[in-house]
PAZADO-163041 format. One record per residue (C-alpha): residue number from 0; residue in one letter; z, y, x. Coordinates in Angstrom, 3 decimals, m for minus. Layout:
+-----+---+----------+----------+----------+
!   k ! r !        z !        y !        x !
+-----+---+----------+----------+----------+
! NUM ! A !        Z !        Y !        X !
...
+-----+---+----------+----------+----------+
***
This chain:
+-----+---+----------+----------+----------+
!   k ! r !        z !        y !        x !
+-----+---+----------+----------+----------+
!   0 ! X !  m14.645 !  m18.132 !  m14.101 !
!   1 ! X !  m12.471 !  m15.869 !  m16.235 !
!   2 ! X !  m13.536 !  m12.363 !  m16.924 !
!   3 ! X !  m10.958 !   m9.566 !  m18.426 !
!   4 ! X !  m12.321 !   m6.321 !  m19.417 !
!   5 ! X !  m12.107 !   m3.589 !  m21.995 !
!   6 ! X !  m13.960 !   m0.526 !  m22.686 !
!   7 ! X !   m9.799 !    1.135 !  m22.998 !
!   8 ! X !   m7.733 !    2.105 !  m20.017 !
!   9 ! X !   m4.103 !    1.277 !  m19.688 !
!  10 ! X !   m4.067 !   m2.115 !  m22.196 !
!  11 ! X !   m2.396 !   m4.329 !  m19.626 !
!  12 ! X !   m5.792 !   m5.823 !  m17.720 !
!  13 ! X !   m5.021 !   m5.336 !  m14.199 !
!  14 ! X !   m1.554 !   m6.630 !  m15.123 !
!  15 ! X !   m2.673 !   m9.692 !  m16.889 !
!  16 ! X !   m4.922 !  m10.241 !  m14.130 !
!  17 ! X !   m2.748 !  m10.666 !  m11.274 !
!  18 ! X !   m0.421 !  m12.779 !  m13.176 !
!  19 ! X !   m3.005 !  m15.252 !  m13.974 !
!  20 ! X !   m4.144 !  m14.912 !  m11.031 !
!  21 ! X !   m0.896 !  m15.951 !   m9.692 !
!  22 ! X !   m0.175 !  m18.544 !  m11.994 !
!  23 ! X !   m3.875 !  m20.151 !  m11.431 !
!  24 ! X !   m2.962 !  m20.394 !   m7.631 !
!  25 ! X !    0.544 !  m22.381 !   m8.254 !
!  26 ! X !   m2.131 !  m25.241 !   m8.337 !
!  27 ! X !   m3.073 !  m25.641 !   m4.577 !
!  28 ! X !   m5.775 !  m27.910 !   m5.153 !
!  29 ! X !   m7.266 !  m24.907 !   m6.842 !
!  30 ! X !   m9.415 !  m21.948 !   m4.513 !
!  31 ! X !   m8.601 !  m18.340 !   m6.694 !
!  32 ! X !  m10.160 !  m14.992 !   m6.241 !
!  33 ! X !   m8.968 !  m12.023 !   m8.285 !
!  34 ! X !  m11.652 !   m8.981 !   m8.142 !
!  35 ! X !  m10.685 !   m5.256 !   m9.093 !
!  36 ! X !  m13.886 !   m3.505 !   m9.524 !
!  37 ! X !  m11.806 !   m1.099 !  m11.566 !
!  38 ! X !  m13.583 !    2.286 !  m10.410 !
!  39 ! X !  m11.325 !    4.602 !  m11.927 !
!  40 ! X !   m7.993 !    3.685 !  m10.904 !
!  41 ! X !   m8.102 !    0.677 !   m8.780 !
!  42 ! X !   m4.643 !   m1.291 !   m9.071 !
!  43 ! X !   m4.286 !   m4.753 !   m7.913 !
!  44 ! X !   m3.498 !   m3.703 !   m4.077 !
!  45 ! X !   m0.359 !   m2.040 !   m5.631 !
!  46 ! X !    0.319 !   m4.751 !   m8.562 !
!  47 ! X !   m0.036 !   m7.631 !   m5.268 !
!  48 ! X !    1.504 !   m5.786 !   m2.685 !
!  49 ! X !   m1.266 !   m5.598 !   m0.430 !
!  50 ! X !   m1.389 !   m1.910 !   m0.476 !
!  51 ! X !   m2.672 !   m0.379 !    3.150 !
!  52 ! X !   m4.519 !   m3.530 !    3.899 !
!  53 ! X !   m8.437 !   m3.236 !    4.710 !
!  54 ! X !  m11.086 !   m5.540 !    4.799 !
!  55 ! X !  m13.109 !   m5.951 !    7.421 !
!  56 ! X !  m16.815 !   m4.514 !    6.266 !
!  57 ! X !  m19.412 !   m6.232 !    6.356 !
!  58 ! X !  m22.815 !   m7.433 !    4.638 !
!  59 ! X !  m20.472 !   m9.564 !    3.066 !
!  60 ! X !  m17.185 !   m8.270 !    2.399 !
!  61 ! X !  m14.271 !  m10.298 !    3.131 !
!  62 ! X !  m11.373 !  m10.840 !    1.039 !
!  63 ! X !   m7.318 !  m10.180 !    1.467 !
!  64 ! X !   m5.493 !  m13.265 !    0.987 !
!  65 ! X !   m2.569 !  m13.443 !   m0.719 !
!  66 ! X !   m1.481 !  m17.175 !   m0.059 !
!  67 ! X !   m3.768 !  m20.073 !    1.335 !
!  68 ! X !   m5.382 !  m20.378 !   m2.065 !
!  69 ! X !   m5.642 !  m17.179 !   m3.604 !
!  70 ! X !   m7.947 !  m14.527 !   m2.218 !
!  71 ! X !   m8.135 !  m10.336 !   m3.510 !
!  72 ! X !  m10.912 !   m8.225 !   m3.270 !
!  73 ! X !  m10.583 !   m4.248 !   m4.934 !
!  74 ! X !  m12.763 !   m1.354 !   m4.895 !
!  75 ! X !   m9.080 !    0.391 !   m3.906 !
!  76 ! X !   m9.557 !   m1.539 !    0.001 !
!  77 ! X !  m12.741 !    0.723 !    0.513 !
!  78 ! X !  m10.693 !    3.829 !    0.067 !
!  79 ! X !   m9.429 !    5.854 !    2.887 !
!  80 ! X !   m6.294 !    7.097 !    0.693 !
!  81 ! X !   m5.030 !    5.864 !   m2.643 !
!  82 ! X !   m5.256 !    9.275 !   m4.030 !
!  83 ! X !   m9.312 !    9.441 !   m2.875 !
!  84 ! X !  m11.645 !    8.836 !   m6.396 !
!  85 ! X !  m14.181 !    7.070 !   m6.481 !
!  86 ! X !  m15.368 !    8.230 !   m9.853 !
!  87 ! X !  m15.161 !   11.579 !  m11.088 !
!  88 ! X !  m14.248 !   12.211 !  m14.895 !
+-----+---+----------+----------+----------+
***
């Protein structure tokens, strides 16, 4: 488990995420997840190109898969539109 965070916006986490995200899942013997709980600007579903895909709700969520072995989850897949908030500043 790898966890990237800091308490500043717009220092390259969601980037460095998906890209070691990707290059963790270039191993298939290896089962990745990549979670955005980024609540004030949720960008991996633009970063992966999975905007406009949902997830099917449920008590358990279920993730967007990317390839066989890497699996996305993002606050910005509960949103109706990109440009609703789900935070206000």
């Amino acid at each position: 488990k790898i966890l990237v965070l800091s308490g500043k916006g717009g220092v390259g986490k969601s980037t460095f995420s998906a890209h070691l995200a990707h290059g963790l899942a270039e191993n298939e013997e290896k089962e990745v997840a990549l979670l955005d709980v980024d609540i004030c600007g949720p960008s991996i579903p633009k970063m992966m190109g999975l905007e406009g895909e949902q997830v099917h709700q449920s008590g358990s969520g279920s993730p967007v898969y990317v390839a066989d072995n890497l699996a996305v989850m993002s606050v910005g897949f509960l949103l109706s539109s990109p440009d609703d908030a789900v935070i206000w500043r």
